[in-house]
TIROVEX-277346 format. One line per field, with one value per residue (C-alpha): x, z, y; residue number from 1. Coordinates in steps of 0.02 Angstrom, whole numbers, plus 50000, padded with zeros to 5 digits. Example, Ala and Ser with C-alpha at 12.3 -4.5 7.8 and 13.67 -1.06 7.14 Angstrom:
% residues 2
xx = 50615,50684
zz = 50390,50357
yy = 49775,49947
n = 1,2
***
This chain:
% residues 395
xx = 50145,50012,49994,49824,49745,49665,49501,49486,49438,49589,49715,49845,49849,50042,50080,50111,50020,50051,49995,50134,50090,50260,50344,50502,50480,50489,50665,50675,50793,50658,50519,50615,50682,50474,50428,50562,50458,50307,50240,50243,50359,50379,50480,50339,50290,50493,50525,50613,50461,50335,50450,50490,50296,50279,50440,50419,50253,50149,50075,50024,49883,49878,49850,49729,49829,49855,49987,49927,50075,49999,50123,50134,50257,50293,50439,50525,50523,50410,50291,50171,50162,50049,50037,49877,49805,49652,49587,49496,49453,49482,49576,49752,49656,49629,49500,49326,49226,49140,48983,48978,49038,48882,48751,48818,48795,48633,48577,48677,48788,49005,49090,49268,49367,49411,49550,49646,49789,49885,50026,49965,49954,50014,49898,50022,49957,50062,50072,50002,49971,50167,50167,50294,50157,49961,49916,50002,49930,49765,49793,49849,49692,49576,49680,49648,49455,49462,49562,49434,49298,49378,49390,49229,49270,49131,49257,49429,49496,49655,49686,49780,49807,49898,49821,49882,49819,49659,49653,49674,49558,49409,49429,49436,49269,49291,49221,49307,49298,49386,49459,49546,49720,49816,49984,50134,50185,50329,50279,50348,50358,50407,50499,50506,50659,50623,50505,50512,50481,50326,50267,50273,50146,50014,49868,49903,49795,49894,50049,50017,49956,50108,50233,50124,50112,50308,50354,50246,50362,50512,50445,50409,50632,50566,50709,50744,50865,50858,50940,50932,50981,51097,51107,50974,51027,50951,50935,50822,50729,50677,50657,50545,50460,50403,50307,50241,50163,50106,50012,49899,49872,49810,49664,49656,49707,49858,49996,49984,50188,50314,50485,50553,50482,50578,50724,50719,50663,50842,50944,50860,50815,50901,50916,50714,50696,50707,50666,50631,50665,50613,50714,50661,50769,50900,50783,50694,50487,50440,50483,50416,50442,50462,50490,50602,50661,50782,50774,50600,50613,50449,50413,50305,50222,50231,50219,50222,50224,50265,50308,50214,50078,50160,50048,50081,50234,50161,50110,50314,50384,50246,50221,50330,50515,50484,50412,50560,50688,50588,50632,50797,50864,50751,50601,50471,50338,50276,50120,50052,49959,49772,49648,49647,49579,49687,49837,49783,49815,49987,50013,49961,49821,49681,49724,49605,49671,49592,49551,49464,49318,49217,49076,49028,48847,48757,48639,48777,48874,48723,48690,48879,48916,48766,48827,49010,48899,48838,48998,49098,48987,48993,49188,49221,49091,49224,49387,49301,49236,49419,49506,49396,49487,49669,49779,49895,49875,49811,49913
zz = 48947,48813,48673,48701,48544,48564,48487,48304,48355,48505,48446,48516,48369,48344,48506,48561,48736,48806,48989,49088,49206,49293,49318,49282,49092,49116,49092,49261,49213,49099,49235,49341,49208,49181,49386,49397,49273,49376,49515,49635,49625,49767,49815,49833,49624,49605,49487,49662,49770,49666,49592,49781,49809,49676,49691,49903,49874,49954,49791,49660,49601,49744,49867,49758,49665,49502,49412,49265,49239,49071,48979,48824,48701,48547,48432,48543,48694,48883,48841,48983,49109,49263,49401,49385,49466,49433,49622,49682,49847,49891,50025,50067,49947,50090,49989,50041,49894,50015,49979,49813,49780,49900,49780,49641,49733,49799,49626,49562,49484,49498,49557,49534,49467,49453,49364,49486,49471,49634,49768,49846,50034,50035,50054,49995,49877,49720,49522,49475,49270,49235,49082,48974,48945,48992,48812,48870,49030,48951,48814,48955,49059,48923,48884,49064,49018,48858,48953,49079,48945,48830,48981,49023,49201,49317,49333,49353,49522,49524,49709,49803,49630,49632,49524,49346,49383,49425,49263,49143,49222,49235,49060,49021,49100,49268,49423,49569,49769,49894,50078,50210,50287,50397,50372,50456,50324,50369,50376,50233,50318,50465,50462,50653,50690,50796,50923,51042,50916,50837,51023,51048,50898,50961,51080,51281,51299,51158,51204,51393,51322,51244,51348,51491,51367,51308,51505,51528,51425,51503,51683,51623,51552,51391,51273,51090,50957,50772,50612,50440,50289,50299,50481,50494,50506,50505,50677,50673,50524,50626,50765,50659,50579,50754,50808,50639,50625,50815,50770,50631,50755,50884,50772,50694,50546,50424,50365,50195,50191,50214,50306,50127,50069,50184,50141,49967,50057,50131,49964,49879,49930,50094,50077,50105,50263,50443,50603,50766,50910,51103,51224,51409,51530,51400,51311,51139,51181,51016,50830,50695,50531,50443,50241,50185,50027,50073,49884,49921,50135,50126,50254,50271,50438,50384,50509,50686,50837,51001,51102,51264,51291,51352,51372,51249,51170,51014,50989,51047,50915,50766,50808,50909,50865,50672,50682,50788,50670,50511,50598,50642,50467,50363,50291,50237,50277,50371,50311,50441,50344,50323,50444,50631,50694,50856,50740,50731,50929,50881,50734,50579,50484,50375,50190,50053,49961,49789,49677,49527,49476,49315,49312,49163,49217,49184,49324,49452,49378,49388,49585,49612,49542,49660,49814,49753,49742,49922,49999,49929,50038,50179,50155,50102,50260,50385,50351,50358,50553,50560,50532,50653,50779,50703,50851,50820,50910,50801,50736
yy = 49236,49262,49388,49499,49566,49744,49774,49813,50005,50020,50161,50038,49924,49986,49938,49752,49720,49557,49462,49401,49256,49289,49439,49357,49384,49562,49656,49709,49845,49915,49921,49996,50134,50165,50165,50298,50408,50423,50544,50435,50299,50188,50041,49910,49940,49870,49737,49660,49663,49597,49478,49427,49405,49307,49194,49183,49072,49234,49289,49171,49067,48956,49096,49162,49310,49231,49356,49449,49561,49694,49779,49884,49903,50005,49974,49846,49980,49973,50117,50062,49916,49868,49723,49640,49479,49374,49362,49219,49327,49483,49466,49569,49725,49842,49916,49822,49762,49617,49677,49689,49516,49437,49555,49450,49292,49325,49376,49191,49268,49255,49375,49309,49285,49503,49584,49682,49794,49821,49797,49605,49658,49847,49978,50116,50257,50277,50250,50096,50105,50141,50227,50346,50480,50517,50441,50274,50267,50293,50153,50064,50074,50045,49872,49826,49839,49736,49617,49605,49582,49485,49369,49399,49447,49508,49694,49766,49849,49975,50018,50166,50280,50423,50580,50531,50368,50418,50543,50419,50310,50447,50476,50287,50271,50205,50230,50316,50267,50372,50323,50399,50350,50450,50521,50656,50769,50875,51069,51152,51327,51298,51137,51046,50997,50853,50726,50878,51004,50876,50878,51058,51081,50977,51022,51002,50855,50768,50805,50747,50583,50538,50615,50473,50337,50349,50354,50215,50088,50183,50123,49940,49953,49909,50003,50016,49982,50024,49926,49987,49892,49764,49798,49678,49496,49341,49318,49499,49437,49294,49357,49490,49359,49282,49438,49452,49276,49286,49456,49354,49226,49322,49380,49193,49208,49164,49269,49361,49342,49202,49191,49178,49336,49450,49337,49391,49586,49578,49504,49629,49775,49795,49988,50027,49934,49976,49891,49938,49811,49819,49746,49692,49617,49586,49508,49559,49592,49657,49716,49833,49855,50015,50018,50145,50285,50392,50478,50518,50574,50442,50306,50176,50108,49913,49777,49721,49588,49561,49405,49486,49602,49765,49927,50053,49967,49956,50157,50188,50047,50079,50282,50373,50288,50283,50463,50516,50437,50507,50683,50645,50588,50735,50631,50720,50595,50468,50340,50246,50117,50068,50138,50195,50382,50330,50385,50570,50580,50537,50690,50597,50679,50633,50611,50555,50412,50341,50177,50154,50000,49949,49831,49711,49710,49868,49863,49812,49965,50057,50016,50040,50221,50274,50195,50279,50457,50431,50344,50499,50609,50531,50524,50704,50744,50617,50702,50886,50796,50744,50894,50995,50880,50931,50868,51033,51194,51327,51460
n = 1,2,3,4,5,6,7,8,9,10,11,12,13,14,15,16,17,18,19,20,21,22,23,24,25,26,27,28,29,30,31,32,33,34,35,36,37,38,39,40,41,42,43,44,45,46,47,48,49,50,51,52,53,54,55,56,57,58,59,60,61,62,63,64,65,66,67,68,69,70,71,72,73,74,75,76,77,78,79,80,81,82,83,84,85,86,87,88,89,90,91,92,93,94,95,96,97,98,99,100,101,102,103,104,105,106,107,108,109,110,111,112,113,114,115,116,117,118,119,120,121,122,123,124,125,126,127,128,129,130,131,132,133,134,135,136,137,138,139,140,141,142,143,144,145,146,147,148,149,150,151,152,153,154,155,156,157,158,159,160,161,162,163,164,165,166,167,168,169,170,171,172,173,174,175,176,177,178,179,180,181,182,183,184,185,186,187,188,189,190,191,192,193,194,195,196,197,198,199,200,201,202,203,204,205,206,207,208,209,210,211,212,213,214,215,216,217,218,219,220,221,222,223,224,225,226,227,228,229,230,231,232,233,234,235,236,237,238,239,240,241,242,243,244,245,246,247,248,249,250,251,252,253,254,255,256,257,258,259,260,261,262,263,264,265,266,267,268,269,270,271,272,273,274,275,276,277,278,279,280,281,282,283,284,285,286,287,288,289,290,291,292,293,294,295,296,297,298,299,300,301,302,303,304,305,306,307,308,309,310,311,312,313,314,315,316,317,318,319,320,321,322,323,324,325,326,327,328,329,330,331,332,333,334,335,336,337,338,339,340,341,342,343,344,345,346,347,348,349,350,351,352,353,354,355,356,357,358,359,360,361,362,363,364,365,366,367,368,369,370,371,372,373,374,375,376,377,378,379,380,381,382,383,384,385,386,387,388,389,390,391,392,393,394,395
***
């Protein structure tokens, strides 16, 4: 933990702001209290998961995510508090600044270390600068930039924002890039009741699909269970964990998360998590994970594996269960994570999603807002292409 000085000029000279290398220095009770103030609190911005990140071995300095934990406070009280990282990489971001990293090389210059505030690994839109009020959150985002040049970092990154996020950081000066994931949003007027009801709404060709693809893993006697909470034991957690590490293999690469992370997921918070498990010949094939708040009616498309390749197992245990149960139980939505158009065939629709960037260097700044002007375009022209493919029949 270090104590940051503000600028001479920064209107937040009454308030103490202070770097946190661990998250364990922060009252959990307190960042909690604050998440619970935003408009979009989720469980992954809980003093429990990124503590369990941190703690598990999956997010620290070694793994390049070096905590950088910013909070604000004012007369002994939380008034504002974000989870930053220096990144070594930018790796587990979801949001692809590749690119601009190799322009700095090419041009000899470093590129990271980067501030960046954001859930290590989870692509989830939601309130990221936790803050008591809009003039916190803004004295809170312009810390984040005298933090980065103080340090004299080559930018700062805050990824998936939700709208008073993204206020606060407009008017602070950054830059804003847009994305697209997809997601199933209950109807507000005319609420469907259930999978049959969901299947109803959509076109013929859609509905014939999965109505094939669902019999499909009925024919191969592939059939489901479904554990919430601390329904889920150990031996599902490993079992879990199996499927999940032979997923990153089959694409050659290393898992973000370790065993001991969803160890700490199940002391924890056992209440947001629910799995889905296929069975075959009495034997278990495959396993999702879904994370879960019931206070909210949200859900969260997560993780999955399978020991065998089954066709169309993995639509039924990452789609069509999760969206059936989200019905069933009265959620109001359903995220299905970064990426993938194949999802609209399956009644999740486009939504435009949101993070905010600054630049130390000028001209990189410069080059960057422009290719942010044209990128925006070209997104805003994708999900008007998208929705003139809506999957549901017309009214």
């Amino acid at each position: 933990m270090r104590m940051f000085t503000p600028p001479d000029e920064s209107p937040t000279q009454a308030a103490t702001v202070t770097v946190h290398n661990d998250i364990g220095g922060i009252d959990a009770a307190q960042w909690d209290a604050l998440l619970q103030r935003q408009s979009q609190p989720t469980p992954f911005m809980s003093h429990a998961y990124l503590s369990a990140l941190q703690t598990s071995g999956s997010a620290t300095a070694e793994t390049g995510w070096a905590p950088q934990f910013v909070t604000l406070r004012h007369a002994g009280v939380l008034v504002a508090a974000c989870a930053g990282y220096l990144k070594s990489h930018s790796y587990g971001e979801y949001v692809f600044d590749w690119a601009w990293a190799d322009a700095y090389r090419r041009h000899g210059l470093r590129y990271y270390p980067k501030l960046l505030a954001a859930i290590p690994f989870t692509p989830v839109p939601g309130s990221r600068l936790l803050a008591q009020d809009a003039t916190w959150r803004l004295m809170l985002a312009q810390q984040l930039l005298a933090l980065a040049t103080q340090g004299r970092l080559s930018s700062a990154h805050v990824l998936f924002i939700d709208d008073d996020d993204r206020a606060a950081l407009q008017a602070g000066g950054w830059m804003i890039r847009e994305g697209v994931q997809f997601h199933w949003t209950q109807d507000d007027v005319a609420p469907m009741a259930d999978f049959t009801a969901l299947l109803a709404r959509l076109q013929r060709d859609k509905r014939k699909k999965i109505l094939q693809e669902r019999r499909k893993v009925t024919e191969l006697g592939v059939s489901f269970s479904v554990h919430e909470g601390a329904a889920i034991d150990e031996p599902l957690w490993d079992f879990f964990y199996r499927c999940y590490t032979l997923t990153y293999r089959a694409h050659h690469n290393t898992p973000y998360l370790t065993r001991d992370f969803f160890s700490r997921m199940a002391a924890t918070l056992p209440q947001h998590w629910l799995m889905f498990v296929a069975q075959r010949d009495g034997q278990r094939v495959a396993a999702s994970l879904i994370a879960i708040d019931r206070d909210s009616g949200s859900a969260w498309g997560r993780y999955w594996g399978c020991t065998e390749a089954l066709p169309y197992v993995h639509f039924e245990a990452c789609y069509y269960q999760p969206l059936a149960w989200c019905l069933a139980q009265g959620f109001r939505r359903f995220e299905g994570g970064a990426q993938g158009e194949h999802k609209m065939a399956r009644g999740l629709l486009p939504i435009k999603t949101a993070s905010a960037h600054w630049l130390r260097d000028a001209r990189f700044a410069s080059a960057v807002s422009d290719f942010l002007a044209a990128e925006g375009q070209g997104i805003a022209q994708y999900v008007d292409e998208l929705r003139d493919r809506n999957p549901f029949k017309e009214d």
